[in-house]
C-alpha positions in Angstrom: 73.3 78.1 52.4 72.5 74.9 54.9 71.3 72.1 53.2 68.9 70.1 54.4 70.6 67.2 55.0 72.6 69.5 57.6 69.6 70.8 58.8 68.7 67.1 59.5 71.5 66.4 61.4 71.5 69.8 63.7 68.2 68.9 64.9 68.1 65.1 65.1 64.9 63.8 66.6 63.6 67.2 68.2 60.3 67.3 70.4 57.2 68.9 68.6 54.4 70.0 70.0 50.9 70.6 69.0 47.1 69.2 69.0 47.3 68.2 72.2 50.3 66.4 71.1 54.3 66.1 71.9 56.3 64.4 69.4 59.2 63.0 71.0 62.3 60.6 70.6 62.4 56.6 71.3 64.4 55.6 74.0 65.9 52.2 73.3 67.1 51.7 76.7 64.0 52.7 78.0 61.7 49.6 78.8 58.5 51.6 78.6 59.2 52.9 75.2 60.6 49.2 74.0 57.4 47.0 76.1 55.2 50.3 73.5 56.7 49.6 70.5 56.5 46.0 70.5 52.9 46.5 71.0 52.5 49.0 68.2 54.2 46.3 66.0 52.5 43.2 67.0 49.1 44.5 67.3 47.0 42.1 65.1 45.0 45.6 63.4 49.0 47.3 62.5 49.7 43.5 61.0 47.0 43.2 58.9 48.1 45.8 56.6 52.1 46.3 57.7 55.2 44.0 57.5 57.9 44.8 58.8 61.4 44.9 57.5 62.6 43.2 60.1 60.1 41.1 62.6 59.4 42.5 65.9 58.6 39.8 68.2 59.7 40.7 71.9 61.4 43.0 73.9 65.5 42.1 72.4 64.1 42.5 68.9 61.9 45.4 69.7 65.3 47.4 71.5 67.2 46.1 68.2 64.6 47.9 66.5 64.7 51.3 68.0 68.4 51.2 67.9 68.1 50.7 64.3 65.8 53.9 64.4 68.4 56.0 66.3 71.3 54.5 63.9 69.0 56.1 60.8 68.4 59.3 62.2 72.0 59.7 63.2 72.7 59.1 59.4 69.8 61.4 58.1 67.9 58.6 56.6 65.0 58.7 59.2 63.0 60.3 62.1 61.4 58.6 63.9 58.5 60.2 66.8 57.5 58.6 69.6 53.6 60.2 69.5 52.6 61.3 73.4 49.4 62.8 74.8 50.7 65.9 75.8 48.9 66.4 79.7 49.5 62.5 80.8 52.6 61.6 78.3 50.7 58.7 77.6 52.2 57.0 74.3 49.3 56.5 71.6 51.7 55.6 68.7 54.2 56.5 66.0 55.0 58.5 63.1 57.9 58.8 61.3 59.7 60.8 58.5 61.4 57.9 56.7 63.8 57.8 53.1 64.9 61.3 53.3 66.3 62.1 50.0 68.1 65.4 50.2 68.7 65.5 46.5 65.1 65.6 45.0 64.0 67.1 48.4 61.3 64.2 49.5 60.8 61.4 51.8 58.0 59.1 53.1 55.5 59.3 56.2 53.9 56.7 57.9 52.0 55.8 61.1 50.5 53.7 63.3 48.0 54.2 66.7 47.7 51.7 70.1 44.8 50.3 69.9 43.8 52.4 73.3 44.5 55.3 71.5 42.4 55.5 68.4 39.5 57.0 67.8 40.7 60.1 69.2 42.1 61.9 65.9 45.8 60.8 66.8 47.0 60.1 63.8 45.1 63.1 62.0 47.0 65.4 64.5 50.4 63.8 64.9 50.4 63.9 61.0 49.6 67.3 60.9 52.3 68.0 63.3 55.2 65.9 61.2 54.1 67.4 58.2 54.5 70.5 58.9 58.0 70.0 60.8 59.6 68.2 57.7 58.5 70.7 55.2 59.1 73.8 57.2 62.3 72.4 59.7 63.9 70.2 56.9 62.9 72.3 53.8 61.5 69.2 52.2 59.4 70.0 48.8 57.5 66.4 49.0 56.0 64.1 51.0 54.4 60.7 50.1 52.3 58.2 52.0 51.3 55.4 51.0 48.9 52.2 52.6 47.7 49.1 51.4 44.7 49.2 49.2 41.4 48.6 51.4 42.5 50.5 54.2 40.0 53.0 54.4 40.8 54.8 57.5 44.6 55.9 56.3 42.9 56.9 53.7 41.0 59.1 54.8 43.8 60.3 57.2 45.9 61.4 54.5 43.1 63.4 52.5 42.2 65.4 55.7 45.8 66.1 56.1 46.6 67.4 52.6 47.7 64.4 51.0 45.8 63.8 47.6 45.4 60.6 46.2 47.7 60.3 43.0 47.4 57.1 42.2 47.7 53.5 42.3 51.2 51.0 42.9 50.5 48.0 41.3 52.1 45.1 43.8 54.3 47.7 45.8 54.0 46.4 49.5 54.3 43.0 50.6 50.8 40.9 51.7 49.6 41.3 55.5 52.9 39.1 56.8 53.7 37.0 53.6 56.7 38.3 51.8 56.3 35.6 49.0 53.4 37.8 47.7 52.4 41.5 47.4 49.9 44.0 46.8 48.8 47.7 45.9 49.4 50.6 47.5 47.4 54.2 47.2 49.9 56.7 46.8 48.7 60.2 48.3 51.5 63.0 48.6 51.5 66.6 49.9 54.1 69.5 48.6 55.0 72.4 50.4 53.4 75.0 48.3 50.3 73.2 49.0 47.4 75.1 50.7 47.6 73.6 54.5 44.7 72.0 56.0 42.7 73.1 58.8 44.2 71.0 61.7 
């Protein structure tokens, strides 16, 4: 039987497609996909509730990054999809399928949109789209997601995708760019003998 750790690694970062959507790999040597994720990371609305790891502050760091990215899903640890318009292969954003655990069968989603891009449902559909690759191509059990308390629209992303709010984490993400002090997250998670949404 193939776990799913090796089912990770046959597949690496695969395109998906769906919702007017392509979910495809980041190219760190490319400088389209490095000049679109520094944008994605230093837009002041993906700031306010997100800080990074590791700061993403030009184009060296930003390649860095996405290397970083690669180097994960080489190891299993992480996907990461570059989200495209499907017709003009426009990039509108991320989403990736981060602190896969093959053990306990679960791992973490998250997201963010250009600021071109939303408004149009993007991270609705490319959420719909992960999903169901990680539960159905990786034969995970669980998903979580989780955002800062206040932010409304992820929110209400994740209930229209499935993902029920279970509770509350008391101090478990660092303040909007201040790593001296934290606050709470909404935890919402989705199993894969839930019912699936309507897209």
């Amino acid at each position: 039987m193939t776990s799913t750790h090796e089912r990770f690694l046959t597949s690496m970062v695969p395109e998906v497609s769906g919702h007017g959507l392509r979910l495809l790999p980041w190219d760190a040597d490319s400088a389209a996909d490095a000049e679109d994720w520094l944008r994605g990371l230093t837009d002041p609305e993906f700031r306010r509730w997100n800080t990074p790891l590791r700061p993403v502050e030009n184009l060296e760091s930003a390649r860095a990054s996405l290397r970083s990215k690669a180097e994960r899903a080489a190891d299993g640890a992480d996907v990461t999809f570059r989200v495209t318009d499907a017709v003009s292969g426009a990039t509108l954003g991320q989403i990736g399928v981060n602190m896969i655990d093959p053990i306990v069968s679960a791992a973490r989603v998250g997201y963010w949109v250009l600021p071109e891009a939303r408004g149009r449902g993007v991270a609705r559909r490319s959420l719909h789209l992960a999903t169901r690759w990680a539960l159905t191509n990786l034969g995970l059990h669980r998903l979580e997601l989780g955002h800062a308390v206040g932010h409304d629209v992820s929110c209400r992303v994740a209930e229209r995708c499935g993902f029920p709010y279970e509770g509350t984490l008391r101090g478990a993400m660092w303040e909007d760019e201040r790593r001296e002090t934290f606050r709470d997250v909404h935890l919402h998670a989705r199993l894969a003998t839930d019912p699936e949404p309507a897209a």
